[in-house]
N, C-alpha and C positions, 0 to 999 in steps of 0.2 A: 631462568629455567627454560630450556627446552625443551616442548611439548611435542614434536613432531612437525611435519612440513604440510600446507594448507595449497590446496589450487580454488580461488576464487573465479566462476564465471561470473561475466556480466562485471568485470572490478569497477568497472567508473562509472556504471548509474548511480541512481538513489542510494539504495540500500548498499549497495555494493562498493560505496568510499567506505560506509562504515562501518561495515566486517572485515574489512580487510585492516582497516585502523585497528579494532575490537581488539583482531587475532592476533595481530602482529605485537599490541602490546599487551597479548594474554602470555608472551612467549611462540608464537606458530611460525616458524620460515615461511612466508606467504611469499603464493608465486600468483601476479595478479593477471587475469588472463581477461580481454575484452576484444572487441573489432579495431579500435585504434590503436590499444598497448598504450594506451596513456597512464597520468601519474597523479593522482590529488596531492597536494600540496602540504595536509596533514597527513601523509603516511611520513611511517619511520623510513630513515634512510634505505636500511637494508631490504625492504619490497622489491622482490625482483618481478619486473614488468613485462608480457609477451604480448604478440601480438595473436588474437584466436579467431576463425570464422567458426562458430559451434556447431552450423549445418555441415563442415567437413570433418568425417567424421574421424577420418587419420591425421587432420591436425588437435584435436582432441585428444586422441592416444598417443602421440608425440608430447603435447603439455604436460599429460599423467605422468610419463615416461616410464620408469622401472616401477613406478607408486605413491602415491600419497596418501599419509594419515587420516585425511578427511578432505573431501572434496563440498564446497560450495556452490549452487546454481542456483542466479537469478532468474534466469533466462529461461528456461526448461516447460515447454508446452506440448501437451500430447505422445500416441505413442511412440514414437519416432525419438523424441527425445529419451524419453523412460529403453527402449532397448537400450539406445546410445548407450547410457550410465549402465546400464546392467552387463552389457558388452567387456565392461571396463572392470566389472566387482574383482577378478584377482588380484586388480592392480590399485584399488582403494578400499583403506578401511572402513569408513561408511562415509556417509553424505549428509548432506541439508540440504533441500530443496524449499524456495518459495513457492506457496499456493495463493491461497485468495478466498475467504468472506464469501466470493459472489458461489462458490458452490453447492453452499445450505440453498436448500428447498423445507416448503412448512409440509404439514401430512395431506394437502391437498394439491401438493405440486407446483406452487408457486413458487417464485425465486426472484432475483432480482434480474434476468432475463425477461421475466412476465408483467414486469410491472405497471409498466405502459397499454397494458391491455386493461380491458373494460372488468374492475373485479380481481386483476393480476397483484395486487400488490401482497409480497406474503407476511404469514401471521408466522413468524418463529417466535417460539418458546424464548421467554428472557429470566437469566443470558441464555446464548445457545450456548450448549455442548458438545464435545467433536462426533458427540455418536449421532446428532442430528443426522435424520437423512440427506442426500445430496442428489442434483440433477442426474439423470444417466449418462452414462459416459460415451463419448462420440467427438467428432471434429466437427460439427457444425460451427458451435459456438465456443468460447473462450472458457466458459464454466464447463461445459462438457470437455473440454481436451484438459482440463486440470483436473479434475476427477478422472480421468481416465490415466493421465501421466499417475496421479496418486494408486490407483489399483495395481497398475503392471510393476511403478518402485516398489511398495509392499507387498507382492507376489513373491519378488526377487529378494526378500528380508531375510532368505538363508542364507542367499551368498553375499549380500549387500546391505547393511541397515542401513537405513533410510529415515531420517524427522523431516516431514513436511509439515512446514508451517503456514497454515491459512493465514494469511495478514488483513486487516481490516484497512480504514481508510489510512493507507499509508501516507505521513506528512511530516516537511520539513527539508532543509536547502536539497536542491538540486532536484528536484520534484520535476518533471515535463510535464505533468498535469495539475496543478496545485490547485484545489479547491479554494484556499488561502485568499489565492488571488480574489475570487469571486468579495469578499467583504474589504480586501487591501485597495484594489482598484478604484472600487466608488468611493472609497474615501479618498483618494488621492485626486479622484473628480469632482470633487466638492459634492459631494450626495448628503444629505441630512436626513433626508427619511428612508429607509428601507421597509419593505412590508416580505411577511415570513408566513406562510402557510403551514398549516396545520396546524397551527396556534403556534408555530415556534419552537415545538417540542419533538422535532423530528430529531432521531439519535442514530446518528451510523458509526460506531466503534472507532475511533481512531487508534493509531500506532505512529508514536515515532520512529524514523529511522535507528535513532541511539538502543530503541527498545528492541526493535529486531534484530541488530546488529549484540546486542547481550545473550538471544535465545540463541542466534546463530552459535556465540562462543561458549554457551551453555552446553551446546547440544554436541558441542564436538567432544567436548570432557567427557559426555554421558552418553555414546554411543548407541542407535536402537532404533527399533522399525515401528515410525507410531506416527500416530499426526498429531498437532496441538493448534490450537489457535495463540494467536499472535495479537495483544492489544494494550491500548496504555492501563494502566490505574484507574482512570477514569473515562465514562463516554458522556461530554456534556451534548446537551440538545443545542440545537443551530442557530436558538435565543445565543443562548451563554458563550458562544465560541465568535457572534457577532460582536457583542459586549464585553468581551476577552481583547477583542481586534481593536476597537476602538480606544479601549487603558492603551495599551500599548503604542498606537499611536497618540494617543493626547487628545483624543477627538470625542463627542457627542452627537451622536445618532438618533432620530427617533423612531421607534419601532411599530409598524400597525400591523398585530397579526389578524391573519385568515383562518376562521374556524375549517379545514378540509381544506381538499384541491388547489390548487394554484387557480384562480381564476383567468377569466380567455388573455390570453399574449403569454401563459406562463408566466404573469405576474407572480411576484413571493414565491418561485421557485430554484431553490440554490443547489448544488452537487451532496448536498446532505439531506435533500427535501426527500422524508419517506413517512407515509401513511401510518406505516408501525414500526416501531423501534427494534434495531440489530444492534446487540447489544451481546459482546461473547465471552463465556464463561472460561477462565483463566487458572482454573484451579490444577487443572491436569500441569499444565507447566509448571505450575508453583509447588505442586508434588513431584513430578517428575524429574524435575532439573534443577530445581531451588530457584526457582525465576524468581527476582524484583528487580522491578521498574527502573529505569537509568532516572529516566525523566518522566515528570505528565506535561499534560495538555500544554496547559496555560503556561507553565515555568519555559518550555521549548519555545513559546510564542516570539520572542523580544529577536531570536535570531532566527525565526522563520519569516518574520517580517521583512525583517532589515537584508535579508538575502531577495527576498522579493521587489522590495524598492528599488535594490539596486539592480536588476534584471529591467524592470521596465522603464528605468528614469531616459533611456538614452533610446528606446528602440521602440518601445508602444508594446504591449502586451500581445498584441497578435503575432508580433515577430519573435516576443521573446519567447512564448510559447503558442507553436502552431497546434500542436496538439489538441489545446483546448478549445482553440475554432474549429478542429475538427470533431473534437467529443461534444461538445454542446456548442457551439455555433456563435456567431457575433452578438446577435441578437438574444438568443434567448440567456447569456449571461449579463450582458449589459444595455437592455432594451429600453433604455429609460422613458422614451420619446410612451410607448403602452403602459408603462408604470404613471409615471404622469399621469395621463389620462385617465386610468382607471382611479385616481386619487385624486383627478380633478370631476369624475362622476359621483365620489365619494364627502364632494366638498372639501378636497384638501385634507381631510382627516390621516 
């Protein structure tokens, strides 16, 4: 079956091997557009691959060309982008856009921009829902140009429908950030104790790629100007997703959790460490689109792992992904030398 022809931006990150795989075997002539015009290895033959700068905005409308049934964008931040796509509405039938989790704010304006501040960390409502409120819109910050890219696509919902999907802790191969790593690595260090703060029970939504790349080919069947959130079946806490890691490799870990804060060095502090649990409500997609789950958490694990092994066995984790010394740093993911210590104040416990 032939459903129409798809332009995927962003084809070869994360998300973007797996919608283009999704579409292409939902039936979509997908024309896969990125910076390099590279190729994943699991697409169908017939993926045709271009090469795209997405800040140029006439090679953009060249990729569109006379049109596309639905257009896809990883990449898409701020209003700069949102005109781009709206520029373009005669020439496409609607769109999917990624957003992002981090744009909920709770009723006192905190968000996951705040959280670092003294009192910053915020209280959403669980699960959220998409009518939660959200940061104001602006370029300062990453949350602000995604909420503002969301206002100007759904302004333009007459000439252009538009699904924006907020995604949560996006995980699984090809990840340049992979939190994963944070519990893959000290085992592969020989680590035996880890200690988790907040008692363990910090919950940040996860999404697999597979699961996003489902709403994405959902939402092209079901064309419409809305936003959804984006997340697995399950959100377990940063106990259960440590203890997840460790089945999987074959290993046993001991766990000391910290009632509250990461105590001094950022001890028991992991990329899911949060005060109060973001947890998002799933219902609107599962009315809207007939959304269910590719995969969850844990069943994903076995080859998010084993993509991760093989990334760091040859190159050391700093190489394999720079990104993550630049989001959280050498030290504060694997600062053993402070964790020690504060476990040898603790008498080793």
């Amino acid at each position: 079956m032939n459903r129409g022809n798809a332009v995927v931006i962003g084809a070869t990150g994360q998300v973007g091997r797996a919608a283009v795989r999704a579409l292409a075997g939902d039936g979509w002539e997908v024309c896969a557009a990125s910076r390099g015009g590279g190729v994943d290895e699991r697409w169908p033959g017939e993926v045709r691959t271009v090469r795209l700068d997405r800040e140029d905005d006439a090679a953009l409308a060249a990729v569109v060309g006379d049109g596309c049934d639905v257009l896809v964008d990883m990449t898409a931040y701020g209003a700069a982008h949102a005109r781009q796509l709206a520029s373009l509405a005669g020439r496409i039938g609607s769109a999917v856009v990624i957003s992002s989790v981090s744009v909920y704010e709770d009723d006192a304006g905190r968000s996951l921009g705040t959280q670092g501040e003294p009192g910053g960390a915020p209280r959403l409502p669980v699960p959220v829902p998409e009518t939660q409120r959200t940061v104001a819109p602006g370029e300062a910050t990453y949350a602000a140009r995604k909420v503002l890219l969301e206002r100007e696509l759904l302004a333009a919902g007459g000439a252009l429908p538009v699904t924006l999907l907020r995604a949560g802790a996006i995980h699984g191969p090809y990840c340049r950030s992979p939190r994963e790593l944070y519990f893959v690595q000290r085992l592969l260090d020989g680590r035996r104790r880890r200690v988790l703060a907040y008692g363990g029970r910090s919950r940040f939504h996860p999404v697999h790629v597979s699961n996003v790349a489902e709403l994405i080919r959902l939402a092209a069947l079901r064309p419409g100007s809305r936003v959804l959130n984006a997340g697995d079946p399950q959100a377990p806490t940063v106990a259960e997703i440590g203890a997840a890691i460790d089945t999987v490799m074959g290993r046993e870990t001991g766990t000391v959790l910290v009632e509250g804060a990461p105590p001094d060095g950022g001890v028991g502090d992991t990329p899911w460490s949060l005060e109060h649990p973001i947890v998002l409500d799933m219902t609107a997609a599962e009315r809207e689109l007939g959304y269910r789950a590719v995969t969850g958490y844990v069943e994903s694990l076995p080859r998010t792992v084993a993509w991760l092994e093989g990334q760091v066995r040859e190159r050391g984790w700093e190489d394999a992904f720079p990104r993550m010394v630049t989001t959280y740093g050498r030290d504060a993911l694997f600062g053993y030398a402070a964790e020690d210590a504060w476990l040898e104040r603790r008498g080793g416990a």
